[in-house]
C-alpha positions as CSV (number, residue, x, y, z in Angstrom):
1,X,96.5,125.7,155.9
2,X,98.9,127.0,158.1
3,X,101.8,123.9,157.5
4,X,102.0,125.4,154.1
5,X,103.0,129.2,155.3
6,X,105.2,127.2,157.2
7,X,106.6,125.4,154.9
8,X,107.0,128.2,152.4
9,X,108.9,130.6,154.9
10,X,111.4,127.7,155.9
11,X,111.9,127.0,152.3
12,X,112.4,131.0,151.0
13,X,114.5,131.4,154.5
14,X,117.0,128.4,153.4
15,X,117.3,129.6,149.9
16,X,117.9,133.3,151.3
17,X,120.8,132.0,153.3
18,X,122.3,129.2,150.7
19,X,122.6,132.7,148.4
20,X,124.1,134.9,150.9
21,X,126.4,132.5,152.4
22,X,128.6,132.9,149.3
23,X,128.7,136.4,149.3
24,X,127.8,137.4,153.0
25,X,128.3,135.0,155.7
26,X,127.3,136.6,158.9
27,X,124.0,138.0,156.7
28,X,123.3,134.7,155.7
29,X,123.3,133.5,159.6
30,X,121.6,136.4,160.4
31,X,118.7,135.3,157.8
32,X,118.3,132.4,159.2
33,X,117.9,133.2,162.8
34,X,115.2,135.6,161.7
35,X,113.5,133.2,159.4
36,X,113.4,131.2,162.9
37,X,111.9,133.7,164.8
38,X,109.3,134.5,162.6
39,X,108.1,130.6,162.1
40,X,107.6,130.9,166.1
41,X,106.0,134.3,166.2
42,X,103.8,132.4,163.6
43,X,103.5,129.1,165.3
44,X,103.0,131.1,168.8
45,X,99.9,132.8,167.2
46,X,98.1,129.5,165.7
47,X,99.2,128.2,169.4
48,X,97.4,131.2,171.7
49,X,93.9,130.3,169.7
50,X,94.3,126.7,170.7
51,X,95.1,127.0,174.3
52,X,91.7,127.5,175.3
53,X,90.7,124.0,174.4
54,X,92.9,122.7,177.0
55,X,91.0,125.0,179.9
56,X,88.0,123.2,178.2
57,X,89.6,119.7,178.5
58,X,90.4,120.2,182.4
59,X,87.0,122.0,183.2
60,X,85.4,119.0,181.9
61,X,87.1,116.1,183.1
62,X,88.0,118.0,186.5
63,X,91.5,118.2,186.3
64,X,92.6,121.1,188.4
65,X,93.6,123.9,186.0
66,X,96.9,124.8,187.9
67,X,98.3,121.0,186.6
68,X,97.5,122.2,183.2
69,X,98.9,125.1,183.6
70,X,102.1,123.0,184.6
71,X,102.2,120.8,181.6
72,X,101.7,123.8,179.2
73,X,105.0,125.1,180.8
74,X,106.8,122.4,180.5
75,X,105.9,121.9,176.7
76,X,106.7,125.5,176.5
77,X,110.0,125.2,177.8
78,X,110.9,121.9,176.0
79,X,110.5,123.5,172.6
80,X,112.1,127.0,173.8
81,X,115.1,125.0,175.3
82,X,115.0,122.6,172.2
83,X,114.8,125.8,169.9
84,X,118.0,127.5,171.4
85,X,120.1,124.6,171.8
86,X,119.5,124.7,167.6
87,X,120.8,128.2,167.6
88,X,123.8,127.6,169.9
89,X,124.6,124.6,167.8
90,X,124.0,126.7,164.5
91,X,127.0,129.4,166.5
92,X,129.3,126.2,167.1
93,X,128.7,126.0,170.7
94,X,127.5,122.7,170.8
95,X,129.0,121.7,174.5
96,X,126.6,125.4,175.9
97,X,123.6,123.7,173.8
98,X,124.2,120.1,175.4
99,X,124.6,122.3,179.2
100,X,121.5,124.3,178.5
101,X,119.5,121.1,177.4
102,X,120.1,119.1,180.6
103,X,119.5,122.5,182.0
104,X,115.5,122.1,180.7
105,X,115.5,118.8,181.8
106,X,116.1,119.9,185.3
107,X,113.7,122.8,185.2
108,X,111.0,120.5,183.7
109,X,111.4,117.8,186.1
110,X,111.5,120.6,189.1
111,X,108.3,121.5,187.1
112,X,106.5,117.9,187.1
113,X,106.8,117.3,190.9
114,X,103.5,118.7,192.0
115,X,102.2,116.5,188.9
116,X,103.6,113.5,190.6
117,X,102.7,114.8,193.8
118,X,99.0,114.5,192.8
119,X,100.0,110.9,191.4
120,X,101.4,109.4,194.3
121,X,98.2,111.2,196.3
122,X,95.7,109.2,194.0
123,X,97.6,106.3,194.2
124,X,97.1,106.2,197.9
125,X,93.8,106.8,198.1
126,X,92.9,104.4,196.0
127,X,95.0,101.6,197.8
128,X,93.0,103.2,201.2
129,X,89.6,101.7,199.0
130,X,91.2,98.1,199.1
């Protein structure tokens, strides 16, 4: 299973780090961030093999595939956004990570107005059946 790889490279990164942070600091942050990079490389390729079930989804219940395609970005950009406010908070930069959150808020809620576009649209024509 693929939790376990995951598992195991967080684990061997940390204890990487915990024994160069005595010695080395800056190699010991340096470990870390690419310990990060390498769970998403590995979580991005168990993720490309599962986006074609989503096409599958939409196709079969008719959902236009361009408001997939919006709510696979805004995912995307949740975790990317979540994942570098981690990294600015790891650098001490904790007031850029809190900006550059709130930041991704904005983009994703820029993001969900065609979504709530095709809401309000439905909504309308239903009340149009009454």
């Amino acid at each position: 299973m693929e939790i376990f790889q995951l598992v195991g490279i967080a684990l061997i990164t940390a204890v990487a780090a915990l024994i160069l942070k005595e010695t080395k600091p800056e190699l010991a942050f340096a470990v870390s961030v690419a310990g990060g990079i390498i769970l998403l490389l590995f979580v991005f390729e168990v993720l490309r093999d599962s986006l074609s079930v989503f096409g599958q989804i939409a196709e079969l219940s008719g959902i236009d595939h361009s408001l997939v395609k919006i709510i696979l970005k805004m995912v995307g950009i949740g975790y990317l956004v979540e994942f570098s406010a981690g990294l600015l908070s790891d650098f001490g930069q904790n007031s850029l990570a809190d900006k550059l959150t709130l930041c991704g808020k904005i983009v994703i809620f820029v993001l969900a107005i065609p979504i709530i576009e095709r809401v309000l649209a439905l909504i309308l024509s239903l009340l149009e059946l009454i």
